[in-house]
C-alpha positions as CSV (number, residue, x, y, z in Angstrom):
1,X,-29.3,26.0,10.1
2,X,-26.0,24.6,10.3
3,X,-23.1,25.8,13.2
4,X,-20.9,28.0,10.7
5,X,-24.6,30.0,9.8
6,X,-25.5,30.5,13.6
7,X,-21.8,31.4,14.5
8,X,-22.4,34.3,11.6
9,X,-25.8,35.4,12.8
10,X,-25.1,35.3,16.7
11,X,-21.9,36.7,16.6
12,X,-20.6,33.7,18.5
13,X,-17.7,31.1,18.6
14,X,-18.5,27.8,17.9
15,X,-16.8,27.0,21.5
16,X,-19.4,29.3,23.1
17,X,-22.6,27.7,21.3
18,X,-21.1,23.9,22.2
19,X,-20.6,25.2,26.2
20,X,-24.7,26.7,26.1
21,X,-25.9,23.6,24.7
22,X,-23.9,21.5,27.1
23,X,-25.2,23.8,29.8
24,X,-28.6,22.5,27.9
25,X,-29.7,26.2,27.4
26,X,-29.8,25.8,23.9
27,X,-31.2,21.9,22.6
28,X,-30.1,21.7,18.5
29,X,-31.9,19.0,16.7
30,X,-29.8,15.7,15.4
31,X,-30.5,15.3,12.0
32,X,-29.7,11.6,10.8
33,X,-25.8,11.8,9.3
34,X,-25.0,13.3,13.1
35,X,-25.3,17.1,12.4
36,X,-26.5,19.3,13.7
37,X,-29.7,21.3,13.3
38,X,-30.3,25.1,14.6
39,X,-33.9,26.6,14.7
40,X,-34.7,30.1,15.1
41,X,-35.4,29.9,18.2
42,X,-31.8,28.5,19.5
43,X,-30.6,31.5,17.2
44,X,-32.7,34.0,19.7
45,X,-31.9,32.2,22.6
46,X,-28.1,33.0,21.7
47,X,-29.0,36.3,21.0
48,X,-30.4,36.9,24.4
49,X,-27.5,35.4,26.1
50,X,-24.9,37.1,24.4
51,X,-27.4,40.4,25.8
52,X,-27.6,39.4,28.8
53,X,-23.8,38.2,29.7
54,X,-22.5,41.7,28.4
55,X,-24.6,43.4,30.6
56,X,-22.7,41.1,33.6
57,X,-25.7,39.0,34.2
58,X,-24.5,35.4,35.5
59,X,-25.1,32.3,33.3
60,X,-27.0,30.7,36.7
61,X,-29.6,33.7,36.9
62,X,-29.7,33.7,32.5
63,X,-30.7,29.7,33.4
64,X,-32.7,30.8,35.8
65,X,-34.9,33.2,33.2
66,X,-35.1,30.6,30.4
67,X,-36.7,27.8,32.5
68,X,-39.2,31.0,33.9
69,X,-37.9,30.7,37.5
70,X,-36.9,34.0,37.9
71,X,-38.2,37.7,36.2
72,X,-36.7,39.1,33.7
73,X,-37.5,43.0,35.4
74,X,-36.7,41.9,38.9
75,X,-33.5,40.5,37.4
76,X,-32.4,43.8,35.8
77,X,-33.0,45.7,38.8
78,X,-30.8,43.7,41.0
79,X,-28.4,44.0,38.5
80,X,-28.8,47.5,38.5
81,X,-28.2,48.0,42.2
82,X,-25.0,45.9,41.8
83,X,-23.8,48.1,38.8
84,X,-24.2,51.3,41.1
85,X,-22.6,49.6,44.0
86,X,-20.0,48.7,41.4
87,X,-19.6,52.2,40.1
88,X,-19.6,53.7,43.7
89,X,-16.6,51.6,43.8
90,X,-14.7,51.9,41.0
91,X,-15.3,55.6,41.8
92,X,-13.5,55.2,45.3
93,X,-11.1,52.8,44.3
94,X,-10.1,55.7,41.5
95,X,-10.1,58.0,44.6
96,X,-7.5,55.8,47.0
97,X,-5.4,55.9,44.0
98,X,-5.2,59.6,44.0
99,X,-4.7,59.8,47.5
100,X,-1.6,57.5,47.0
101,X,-0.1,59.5,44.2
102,X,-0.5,63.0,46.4
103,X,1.5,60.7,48.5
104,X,4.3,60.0,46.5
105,X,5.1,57.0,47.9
106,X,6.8,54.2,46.9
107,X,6.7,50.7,46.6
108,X,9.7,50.2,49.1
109,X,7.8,52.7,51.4
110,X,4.2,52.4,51.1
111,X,2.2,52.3,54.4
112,X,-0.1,49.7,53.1
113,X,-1.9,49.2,56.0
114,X,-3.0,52.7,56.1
115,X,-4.9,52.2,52.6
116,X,-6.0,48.8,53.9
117,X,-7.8,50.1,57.2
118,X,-9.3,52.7,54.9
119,X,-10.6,50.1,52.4
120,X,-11.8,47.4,55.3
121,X,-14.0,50.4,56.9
122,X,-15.7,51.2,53.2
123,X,-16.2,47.3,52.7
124,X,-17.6,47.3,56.3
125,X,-20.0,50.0,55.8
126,X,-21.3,48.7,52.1
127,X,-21.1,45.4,52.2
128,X,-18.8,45.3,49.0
129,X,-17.1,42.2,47.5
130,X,-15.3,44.8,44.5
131,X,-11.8,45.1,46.9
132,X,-12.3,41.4,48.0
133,X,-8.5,39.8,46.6
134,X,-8.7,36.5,44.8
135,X,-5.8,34.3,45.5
136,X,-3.2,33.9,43.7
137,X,-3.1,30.3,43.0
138,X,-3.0,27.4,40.1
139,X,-6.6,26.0,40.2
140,X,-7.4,22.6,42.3
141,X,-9.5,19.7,43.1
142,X,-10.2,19.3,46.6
143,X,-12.7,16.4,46.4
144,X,-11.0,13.4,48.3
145,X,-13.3,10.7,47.2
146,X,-13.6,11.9,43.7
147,X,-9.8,12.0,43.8
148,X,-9.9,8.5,45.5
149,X,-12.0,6.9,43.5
150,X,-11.0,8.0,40.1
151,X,-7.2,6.9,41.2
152,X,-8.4,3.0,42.2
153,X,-10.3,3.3,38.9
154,X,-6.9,3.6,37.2
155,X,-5.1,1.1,39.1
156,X,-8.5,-2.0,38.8
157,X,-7.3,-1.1,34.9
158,X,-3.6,-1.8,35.3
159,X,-4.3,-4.5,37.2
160,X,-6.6,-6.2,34.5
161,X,-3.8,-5.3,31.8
162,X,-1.4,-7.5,34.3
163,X,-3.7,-10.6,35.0
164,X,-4.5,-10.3,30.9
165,X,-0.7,-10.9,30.7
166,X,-0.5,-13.4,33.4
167,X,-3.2,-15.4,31.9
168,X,-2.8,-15.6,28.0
169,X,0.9,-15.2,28.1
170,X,2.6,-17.4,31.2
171,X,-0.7,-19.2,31.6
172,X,-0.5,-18.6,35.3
173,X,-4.0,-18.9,37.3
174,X,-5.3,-15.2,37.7
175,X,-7.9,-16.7,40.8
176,X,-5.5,-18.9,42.8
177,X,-2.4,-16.5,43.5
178,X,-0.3,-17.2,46.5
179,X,0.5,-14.5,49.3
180,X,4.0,-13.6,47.8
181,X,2.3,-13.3,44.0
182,X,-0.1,-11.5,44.9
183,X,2.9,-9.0,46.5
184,X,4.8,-9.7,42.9
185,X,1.7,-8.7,41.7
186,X,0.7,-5.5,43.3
187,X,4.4,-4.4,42.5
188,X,4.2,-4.8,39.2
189,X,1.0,-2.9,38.8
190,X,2.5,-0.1,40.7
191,X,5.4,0.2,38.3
192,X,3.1,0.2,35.1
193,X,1.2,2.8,36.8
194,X,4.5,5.0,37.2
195,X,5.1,4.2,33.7
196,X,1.8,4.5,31.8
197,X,0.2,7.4,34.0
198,X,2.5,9.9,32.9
199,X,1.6,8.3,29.1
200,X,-2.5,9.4,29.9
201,X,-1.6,12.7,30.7
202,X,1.1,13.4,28.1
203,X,-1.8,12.3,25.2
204,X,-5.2,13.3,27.2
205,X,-4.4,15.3,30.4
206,X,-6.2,12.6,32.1
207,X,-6.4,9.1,32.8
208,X,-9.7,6.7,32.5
209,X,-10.2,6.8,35.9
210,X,-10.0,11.0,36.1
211,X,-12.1,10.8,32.8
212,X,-15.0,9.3,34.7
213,X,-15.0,12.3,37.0
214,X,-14.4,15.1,34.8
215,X,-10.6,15.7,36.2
216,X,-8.3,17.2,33.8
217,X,-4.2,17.9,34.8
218,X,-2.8,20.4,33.0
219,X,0.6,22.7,32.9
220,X,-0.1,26.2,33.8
221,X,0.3,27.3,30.5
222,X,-3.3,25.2,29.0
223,X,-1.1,22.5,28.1
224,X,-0.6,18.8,28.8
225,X,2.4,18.2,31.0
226,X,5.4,16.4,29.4
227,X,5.9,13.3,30.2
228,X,9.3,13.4,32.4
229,X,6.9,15.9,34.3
230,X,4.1,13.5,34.5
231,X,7.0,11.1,35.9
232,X,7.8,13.1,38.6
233,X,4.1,13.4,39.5
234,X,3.4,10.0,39.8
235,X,6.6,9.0,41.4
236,X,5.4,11.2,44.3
237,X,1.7,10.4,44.3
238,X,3.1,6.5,44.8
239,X,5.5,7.4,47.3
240,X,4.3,10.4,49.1
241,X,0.6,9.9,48.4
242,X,0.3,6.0,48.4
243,X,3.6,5.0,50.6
244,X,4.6,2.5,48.3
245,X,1.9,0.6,48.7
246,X,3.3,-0.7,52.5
247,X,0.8,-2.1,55.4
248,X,0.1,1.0,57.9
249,X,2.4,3.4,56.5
250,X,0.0,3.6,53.2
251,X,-3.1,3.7,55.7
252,X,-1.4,6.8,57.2
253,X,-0.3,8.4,54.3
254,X,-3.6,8.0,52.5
255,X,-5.2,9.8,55.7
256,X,-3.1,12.3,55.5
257,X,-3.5,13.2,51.7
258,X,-7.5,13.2,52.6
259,X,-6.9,15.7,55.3
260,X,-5.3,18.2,53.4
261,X,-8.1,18.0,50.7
262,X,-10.7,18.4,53.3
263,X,-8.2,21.4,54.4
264,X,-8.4,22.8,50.6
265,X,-4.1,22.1,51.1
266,X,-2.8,21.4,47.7
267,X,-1.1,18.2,47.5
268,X,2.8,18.1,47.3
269,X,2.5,16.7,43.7
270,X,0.3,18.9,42.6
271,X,1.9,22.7,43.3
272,X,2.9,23.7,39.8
273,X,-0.1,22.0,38.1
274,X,-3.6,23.0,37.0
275,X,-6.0,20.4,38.3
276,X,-9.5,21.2,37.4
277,X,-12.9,19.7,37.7
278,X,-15.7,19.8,35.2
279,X,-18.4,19.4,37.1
280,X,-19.7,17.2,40.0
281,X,-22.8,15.8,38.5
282,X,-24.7,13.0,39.9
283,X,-23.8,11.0,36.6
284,X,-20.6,10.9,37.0
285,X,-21.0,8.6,40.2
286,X,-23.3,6.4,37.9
287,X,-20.5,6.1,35.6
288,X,-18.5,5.0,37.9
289,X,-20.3,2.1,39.6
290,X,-20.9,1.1,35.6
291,X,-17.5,1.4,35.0
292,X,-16.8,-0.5,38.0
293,X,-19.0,-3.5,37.1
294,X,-17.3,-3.9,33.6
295,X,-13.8,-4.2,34.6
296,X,-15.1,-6.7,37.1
297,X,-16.8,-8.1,34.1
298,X,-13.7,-8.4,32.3
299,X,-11.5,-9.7,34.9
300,X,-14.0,-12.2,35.7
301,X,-14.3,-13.0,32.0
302,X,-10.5,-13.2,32.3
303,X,-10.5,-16.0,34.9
304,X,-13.6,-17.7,33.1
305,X,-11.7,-18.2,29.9
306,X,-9.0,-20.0,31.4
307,X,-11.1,-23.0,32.3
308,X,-11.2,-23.2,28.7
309,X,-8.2,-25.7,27.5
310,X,-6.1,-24.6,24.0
311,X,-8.4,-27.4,22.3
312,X,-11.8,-28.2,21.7
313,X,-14.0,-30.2,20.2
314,X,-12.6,-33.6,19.1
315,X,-9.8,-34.1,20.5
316,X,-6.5,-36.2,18.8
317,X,-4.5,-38.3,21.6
318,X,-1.7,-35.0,21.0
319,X,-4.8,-32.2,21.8
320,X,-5.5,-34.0,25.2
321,X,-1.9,-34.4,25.9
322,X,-1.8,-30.5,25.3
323,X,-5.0,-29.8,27.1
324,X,-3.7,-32.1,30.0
325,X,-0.5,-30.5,30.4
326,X,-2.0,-26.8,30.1
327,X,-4.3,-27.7,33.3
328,X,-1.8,-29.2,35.1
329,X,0.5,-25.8,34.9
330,X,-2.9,-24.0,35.5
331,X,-3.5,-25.7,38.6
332,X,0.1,-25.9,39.8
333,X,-0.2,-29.3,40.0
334,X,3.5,-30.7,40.1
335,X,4.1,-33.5,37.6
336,X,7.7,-33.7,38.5
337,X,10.6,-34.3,35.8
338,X,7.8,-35.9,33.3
339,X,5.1,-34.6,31.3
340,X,2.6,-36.2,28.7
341,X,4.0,-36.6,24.9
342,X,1.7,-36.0,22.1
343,X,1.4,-40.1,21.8
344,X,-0.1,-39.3,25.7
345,X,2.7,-41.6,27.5
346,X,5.1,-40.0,29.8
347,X,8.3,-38.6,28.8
348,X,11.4,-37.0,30.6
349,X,11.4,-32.7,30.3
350,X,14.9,-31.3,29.0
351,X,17.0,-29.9,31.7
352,X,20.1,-28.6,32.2
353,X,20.7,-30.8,35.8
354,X,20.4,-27.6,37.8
355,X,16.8,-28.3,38.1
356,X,15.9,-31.0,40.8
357,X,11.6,-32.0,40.0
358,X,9.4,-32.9,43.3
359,X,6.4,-34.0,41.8
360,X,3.3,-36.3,41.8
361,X,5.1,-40.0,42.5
362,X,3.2,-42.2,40.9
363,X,1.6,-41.3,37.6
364,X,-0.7,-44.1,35.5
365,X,-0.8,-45.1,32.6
366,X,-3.1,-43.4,30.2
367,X,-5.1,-45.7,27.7
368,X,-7.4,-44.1,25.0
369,X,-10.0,-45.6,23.0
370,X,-10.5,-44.0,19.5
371,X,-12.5,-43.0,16.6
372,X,-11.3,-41.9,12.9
373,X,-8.5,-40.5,15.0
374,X,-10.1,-38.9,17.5
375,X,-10.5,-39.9,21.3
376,X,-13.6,-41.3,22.3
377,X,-12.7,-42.3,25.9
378,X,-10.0,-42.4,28.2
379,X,-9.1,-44.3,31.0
380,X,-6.5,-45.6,33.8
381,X,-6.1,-48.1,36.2
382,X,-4.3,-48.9,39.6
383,X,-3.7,-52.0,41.6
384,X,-1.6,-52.5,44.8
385,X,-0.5,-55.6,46.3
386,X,1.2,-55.4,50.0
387,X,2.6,-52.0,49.6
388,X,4.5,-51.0,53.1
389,X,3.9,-47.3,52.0
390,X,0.8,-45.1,51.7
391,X,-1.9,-45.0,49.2
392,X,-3.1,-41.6,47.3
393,X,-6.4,-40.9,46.3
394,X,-4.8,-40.1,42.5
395,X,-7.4,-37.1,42.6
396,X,-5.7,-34.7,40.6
397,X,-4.5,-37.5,38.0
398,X,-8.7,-38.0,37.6
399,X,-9.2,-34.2,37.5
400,X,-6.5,-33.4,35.1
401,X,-7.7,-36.1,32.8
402,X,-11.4,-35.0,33.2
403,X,-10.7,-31.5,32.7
404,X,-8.5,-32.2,29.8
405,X,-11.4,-34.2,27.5
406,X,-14.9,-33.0,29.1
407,X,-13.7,-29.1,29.0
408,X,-12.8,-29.7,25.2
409,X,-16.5,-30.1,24.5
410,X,-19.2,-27.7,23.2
411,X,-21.1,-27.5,25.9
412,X,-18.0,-26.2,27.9
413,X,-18.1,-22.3,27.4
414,X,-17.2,-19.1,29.2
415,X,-18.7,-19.0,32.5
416,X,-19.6,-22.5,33.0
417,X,-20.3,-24.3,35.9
418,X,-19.4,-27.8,34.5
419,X,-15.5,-27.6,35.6
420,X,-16.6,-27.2,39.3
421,X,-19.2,-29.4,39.2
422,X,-16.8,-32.3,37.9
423,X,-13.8,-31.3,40.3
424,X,-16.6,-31.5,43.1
425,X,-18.2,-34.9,42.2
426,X,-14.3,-35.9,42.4
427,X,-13.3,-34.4,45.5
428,X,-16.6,-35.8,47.3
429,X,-15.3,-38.6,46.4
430,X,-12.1,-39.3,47.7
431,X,-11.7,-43.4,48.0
432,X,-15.2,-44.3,46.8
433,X,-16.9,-45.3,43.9
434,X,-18.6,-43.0,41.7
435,X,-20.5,-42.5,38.2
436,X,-21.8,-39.3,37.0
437,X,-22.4,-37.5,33.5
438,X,-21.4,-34.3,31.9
439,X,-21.1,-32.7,28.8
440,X,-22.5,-36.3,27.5
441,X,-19.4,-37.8,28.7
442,X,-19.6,-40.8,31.4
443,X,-17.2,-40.9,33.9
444,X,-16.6,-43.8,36.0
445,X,-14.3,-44.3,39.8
446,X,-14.5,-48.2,40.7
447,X,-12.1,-48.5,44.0
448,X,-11.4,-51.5,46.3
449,X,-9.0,-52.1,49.1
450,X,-8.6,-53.8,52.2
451,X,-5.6,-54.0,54.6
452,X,-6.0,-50.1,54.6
453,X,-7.1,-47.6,57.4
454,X,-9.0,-44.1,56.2
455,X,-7.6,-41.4,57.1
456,X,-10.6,-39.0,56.0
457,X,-7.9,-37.3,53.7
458,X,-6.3,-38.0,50.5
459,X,-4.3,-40.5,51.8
460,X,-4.6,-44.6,52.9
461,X,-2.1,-45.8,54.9
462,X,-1.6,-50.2,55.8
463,X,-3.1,-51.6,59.2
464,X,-1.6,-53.4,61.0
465,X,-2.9,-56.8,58.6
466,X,-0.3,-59.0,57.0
467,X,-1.6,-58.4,53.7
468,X,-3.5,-55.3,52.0
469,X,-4.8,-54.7,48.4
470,X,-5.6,-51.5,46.4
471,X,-7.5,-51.4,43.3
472,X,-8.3,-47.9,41.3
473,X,-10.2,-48.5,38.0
474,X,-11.3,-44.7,35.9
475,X,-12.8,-44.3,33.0
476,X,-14.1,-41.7,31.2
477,X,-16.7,-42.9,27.9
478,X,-18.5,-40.3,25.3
């Protein structure tokens, strides 16, 4: 039978028949366009429940009867005993209320205590929880690591929204940040947090992270918090809860936002909210490692994909120029005032004059062999002849050229290893010969010199000899 048949014949709200079958005690059939399917028996099953909970039976001991772990008689005579206990109560508590008319006390004049030493001693004798007061309080989540957890969930996703925007927009490298980027960074992350947070809760009540662990924030009326309220919330969670983010003083504000959860203290930002949990199953912690793993996935992906240059395949002289360029901002490798035309010689940037360029000294000169257009090897060569100065080991100018025409190739996908192992065979290197192949590409180092000392570093600088020579010959062949 279909839900609005079994809502007639139980009685029921569809809301109550969806929580018993998420509480598994009732187990619908799927029928193939997603429906679903009620039996007879789930009917009965519903029947007995709705029974059972009118008669003030808990849905833990009702659980308990369906998977035969309890009896149903011995269950009805507990709750028996509790419903006399519970009328022996009501009865005094009608009683107390007499006495406090005959009274005629007042509010502003009431000797509560009097009542209250009379009610302790009855609760002392019985053992009755009926005068027991509940507080009066919004509902809260007092599971730090839960709380924890589900928050660095949130901010691993603003992060990867940054580094997406880092990477595909200034093509900055997300994997080699500096000490004060990495700051620019975290900064930056903080402030879409402040910004988007407020957004989650405003749509969903949650965020992705809270999601995970069944954590809902809500206005005290049901609702979802507006989002200048959301604001203020995550204004203090960042200051008050996080301390901005600043060495030590985040440390000890993080400590002390744990301790008042392990106190059941309601957080600061949290004191006109409902914050409510949905449960604390075991799942949700696998959920969160998987969750975990992909947005390491992604951001790894992330980084992967910018080893791939804006071309590939075969390659124009203007492509490599592009693909050449687009490492050498990748890599933050300084070409100076100059960068490589579409006809792959070296031409001056447009500047206003403000901007004074330090870059790479000496840069070759590029020749390319071709093929119906497209390049089919490239290659550059250096000679020295009594130079007073030093001698560089034009490294980067082999890497950025390698990068820029073997990384175009097929072969060359996401998570390759073929970009490492060509900047390694380079950097092993450093003022020797070399030939290797990759991606069905040969690439050739032939170096001489004499008149030089070797510094073990990226650098030759003259002897003391009259006379010294440096030859560089690179080529790189499909």
């Amino acid at each position: 039978m279909m839900i609005k048949e079994i809502e007639k014949l139980s009685g029921m709200d569809r809301a109550n028949i969806r929580f018993y079958e998420s509480e598994g005690l009732i187990t619908p059939r799927r029928m193939d366009n997603g429906y679903r399917d009620y039996s007879e028996d789930d009917l009965q099953i519903l029947l007995r429940i709705k029974l059972l909970r009118s008669l003030h039976i808990s849905l833990e001991e009702i659980r308990d009867l369906k998977n035969g772990s309890k009896d149903l008689m011995d269950t009805l005579s507990n709750q028996i005993i509790r419903l006399e206990q519970e009328k022996k109560d009501v009865s005094y508590a009608k009683d107390m209320c007499h006495a406090m008319q005959e009274d005629r006390a007042s509010f502003a004049d009431l000797d509560a205590k009097k009542y209250i030493d009379s009610i302790n001693q009855t609760i002392n004798s019985t053992g009755s929880t009926y005068f027991s007061v509940k507080s009066d309080e919004y509902p809260q989540v007092f599971y730090p690591w839960r709380r924890f957890l589900a928050r660095s969930f949130d901010i691993s996703i603003y992060n990867i929204l940054w580094s997406v925007f880092l990477a595909f927009v200034f093509h900055e490298n997300v994997a080699a940040r500096s000490g004060p980027e990495n700051l620019l960074d975290t900064l930056i992350v903080f402030i879409m947090m402040l910004f988007l947070e407020p957004l989650w809760l405003r749509l969903f009540a949650t965020t992705p992270g809270k999601l995970i662990f069944g954590l809902r924030i809500e206005n005290p009326d049901g609702g979802h918090l507006f989002y200048d309220e959301g604001l203020g919330r995550t204004l203090r969670v960042i200051g008050t809860g996080m301390g901005y983010n600043i060495p030590i003083y985040s440390l000890i504000c993080l400590w002390k936002s744990y301790g008042r959860c392990i106190e059941n203290e309601i957080q600061p930002w949290d004191e006109s909210i409902y914050y409510t949990i949905k449960d604390t199953k075991q799942y949700r912690g696998l959920l969160y490692i998987a969750a975990s793993a992909l947005s390491f996935i992604v951001l790894f992906t992330i980084i992967s994909s910018q080893l791939l240059p804006p071309n590939k395949g075969d390659l124009t002289v203007a492509e490599f120029a592009e693909n050449y360029n687009y490492y050498a901002k990748l890599f933050e490798i300084d070409l100076g005032d100059e960068y490589m035309d579409e006809t792959g010689n070296w031409d001056k940037k447009k500047t206003d004059g403000s901007v004074i360029y330090i870059g790479l000294a000496e840069k070759p000169e590029y020749h390319f062999t071709t093929e119906n257009g497209y390049v089919t090897g490239v290659s550059f060569a250096i000679e020295v002849v009594n130079n007073e100065g030093f001698i560089t080991s034009y490294n980067k100018q082999m890497f950025l050229t390698s990068l820029a025409f073997a990384c175009a190739q097929n072969e060359v996908r996401l998570f390759s290893k073929i970009p490492n192992r060509i900047a390694d065979k380079i950097d092993n290197n450093i003022f020797k010969d070399y030939s290797f192949t990759e991606t069905g590409i040969t690439f050739m180092c032939d170096i001489e010199y004499s008149g030089y000392r070797d510094t073990q570093s990226h650098l030759l600088f003259p002897s003391n000899e009259d006379e010294n020579y440096f030859s560089l010959k690179f080529s790189m062949n499909k």
